[in-house]
matplotlib code that plots the C-alpha trace (Angstrom):
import matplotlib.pyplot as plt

x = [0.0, 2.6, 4.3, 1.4, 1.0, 4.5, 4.3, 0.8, 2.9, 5.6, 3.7, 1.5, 5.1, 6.4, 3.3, 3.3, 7.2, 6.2, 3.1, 5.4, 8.3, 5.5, 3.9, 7.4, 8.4, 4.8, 5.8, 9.5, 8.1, 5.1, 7.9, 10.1, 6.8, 6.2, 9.3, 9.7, 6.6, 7.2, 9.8, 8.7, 5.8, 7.9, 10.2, 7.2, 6.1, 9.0, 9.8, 6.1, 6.6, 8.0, 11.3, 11.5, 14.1, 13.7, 14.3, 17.0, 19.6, 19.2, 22.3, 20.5, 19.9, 20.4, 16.6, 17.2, 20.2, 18.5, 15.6, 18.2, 20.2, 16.8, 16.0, 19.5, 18.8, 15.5, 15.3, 12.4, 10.9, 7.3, 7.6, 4.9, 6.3, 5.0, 4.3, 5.5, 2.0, 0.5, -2.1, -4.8, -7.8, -10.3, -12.8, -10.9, -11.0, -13.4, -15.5, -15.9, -14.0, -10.9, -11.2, -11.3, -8.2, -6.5, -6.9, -6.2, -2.8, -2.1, -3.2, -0.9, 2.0, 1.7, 1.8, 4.8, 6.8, 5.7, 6.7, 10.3, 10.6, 9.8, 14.0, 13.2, 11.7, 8.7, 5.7, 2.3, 1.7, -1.4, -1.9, -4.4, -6.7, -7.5, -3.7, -0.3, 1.1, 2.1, 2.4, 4.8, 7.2, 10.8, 14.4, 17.4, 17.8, 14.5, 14.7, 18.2, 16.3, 13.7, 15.8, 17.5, 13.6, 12.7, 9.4, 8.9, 8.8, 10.0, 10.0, 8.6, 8.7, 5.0, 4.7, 1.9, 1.5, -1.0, -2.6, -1.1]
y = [0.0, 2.2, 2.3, 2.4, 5.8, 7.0, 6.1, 8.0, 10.7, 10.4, 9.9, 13.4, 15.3, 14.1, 15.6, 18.7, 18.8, 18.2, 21.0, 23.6, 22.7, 23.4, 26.3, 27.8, 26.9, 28.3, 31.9, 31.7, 31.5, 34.0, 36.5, 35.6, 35.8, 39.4, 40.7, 39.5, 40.8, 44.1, 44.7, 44.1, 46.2, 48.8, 48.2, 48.4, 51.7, 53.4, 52.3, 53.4, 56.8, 59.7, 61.5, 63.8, 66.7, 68.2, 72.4, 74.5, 73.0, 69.6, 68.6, 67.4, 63.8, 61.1, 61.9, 65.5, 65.2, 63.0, 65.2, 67.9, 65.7, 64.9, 68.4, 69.2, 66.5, 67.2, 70.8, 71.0, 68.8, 68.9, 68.7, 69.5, 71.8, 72.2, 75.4, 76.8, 77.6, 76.9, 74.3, 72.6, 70.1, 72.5, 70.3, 70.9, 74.8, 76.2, 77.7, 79.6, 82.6, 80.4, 78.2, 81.4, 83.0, 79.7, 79.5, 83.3, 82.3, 79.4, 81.6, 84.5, 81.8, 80.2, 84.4, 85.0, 81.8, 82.4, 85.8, 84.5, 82.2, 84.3, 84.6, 81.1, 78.2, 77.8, 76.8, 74.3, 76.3, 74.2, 75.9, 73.9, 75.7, 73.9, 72.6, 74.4, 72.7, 73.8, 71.8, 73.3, 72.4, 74.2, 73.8, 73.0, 76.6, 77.1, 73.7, 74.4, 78.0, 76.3, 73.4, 76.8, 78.6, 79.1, 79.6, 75.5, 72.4, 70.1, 69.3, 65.9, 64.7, 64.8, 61.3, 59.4, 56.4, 53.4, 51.3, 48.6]
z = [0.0, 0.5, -2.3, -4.1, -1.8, -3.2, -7.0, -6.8, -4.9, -7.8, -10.7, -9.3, -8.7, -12.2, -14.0, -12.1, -13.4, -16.5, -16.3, -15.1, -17.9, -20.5, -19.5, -18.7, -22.7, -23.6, -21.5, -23.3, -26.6, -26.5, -25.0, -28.1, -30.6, -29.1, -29.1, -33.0, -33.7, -32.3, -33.9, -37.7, -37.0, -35.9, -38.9, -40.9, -39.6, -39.6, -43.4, -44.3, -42.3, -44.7, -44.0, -41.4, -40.5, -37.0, -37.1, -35.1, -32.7, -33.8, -36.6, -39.8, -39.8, -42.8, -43.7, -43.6, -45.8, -48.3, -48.9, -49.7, -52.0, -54.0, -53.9, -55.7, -58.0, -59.0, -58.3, -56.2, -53.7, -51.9, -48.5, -45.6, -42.9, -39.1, -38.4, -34.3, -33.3, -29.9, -31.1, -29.4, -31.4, -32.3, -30.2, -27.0, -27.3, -25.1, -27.7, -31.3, -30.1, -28.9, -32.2, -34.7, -32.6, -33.5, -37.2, -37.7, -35.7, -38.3, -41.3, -40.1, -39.2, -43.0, -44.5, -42.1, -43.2, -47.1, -47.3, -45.5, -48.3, -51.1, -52.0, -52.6, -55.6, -53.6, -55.9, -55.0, -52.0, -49.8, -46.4, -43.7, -42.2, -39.3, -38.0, -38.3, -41.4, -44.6, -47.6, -50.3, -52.9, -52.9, -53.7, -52.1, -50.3, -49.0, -47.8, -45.9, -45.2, -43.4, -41.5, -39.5, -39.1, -35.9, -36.8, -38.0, -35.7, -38.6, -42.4, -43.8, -47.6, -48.6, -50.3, -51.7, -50.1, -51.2, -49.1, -47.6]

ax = plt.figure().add_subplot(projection="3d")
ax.plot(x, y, z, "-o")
ax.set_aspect("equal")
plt.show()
């Protein structure tokens, strides 16, 4: 009888082994599934995203530096530039006074920085009315005009992407 008692006893601890083995393998792998899958979604997004170029005090990156080179190459490129304008969604503005005052700012922002690039190849002018972008095509100088401008946040290609 009692070493029926212990192989029971055994035969339970050896299954719980066995239990714990698995579900410590299935943990391992999900962690491993995850992480890989994180990571060529981010991949995916960020070879989907266009190029960006941050403004003032931050050294032009290899994006940056590639938009200018296609710019030289091509003459012009179109590009859509972030206006520095305090900005809040229109639905989170208190009311029609507060939402006006904040598309006269972005309208006045877009004439300022047009009239600053007007040295410049700047043609296909699009300005947003309802956030603090600008969508325009120019050369290599208003491009290297407008990494320096205080007055932008930052400069992306404007690309046309299809749908995935």
């Amino acid at each position: 009888m009692r070493t029926k008692a212990l192989f029971l006893q055994n035969g339970f601890l050896s299954l719980l082994v066995v239990i714990l083995g698995l579900a410590l393998f299935v943990v391992i792998f999900l962690s491993f599934a995850l992480l890989f899958v994180g990571k060529s979604s981010k991949a995916r997004q960020t070879a989907s995203q266009p190029q960006v170029a941050v403004s003032q005090n931050i050294p032009p990156t290899p994006a940056y530096n590639e938009l200018v080179s296609k710019a030289r190459s091509k003459g012009t490129i179109p590009i859509i530039v972030g206006l520095k304008v305090d900005f809040h969604p229109e639905g989170e503005l208190p009311n029609l006074q507060a939402v006006e005052k904040q598309r006269m700012a972005i309208a006045k922002a877009q004439d300022t920085l047009l009239n600053k690039l007007s040295p410049y190849k700047v043609t296909s002018i699009k300005k947003l009315k309802y956030i603090p972008y600008l969508a325009v095509t120019v050369d290599a100088a208003g491009l290297s005009y407008l990494s320096s401008s205080p007055d932008i946040t930052h400069i992306e290609e404007d690309l046309t992407l299809s749908p995935k």
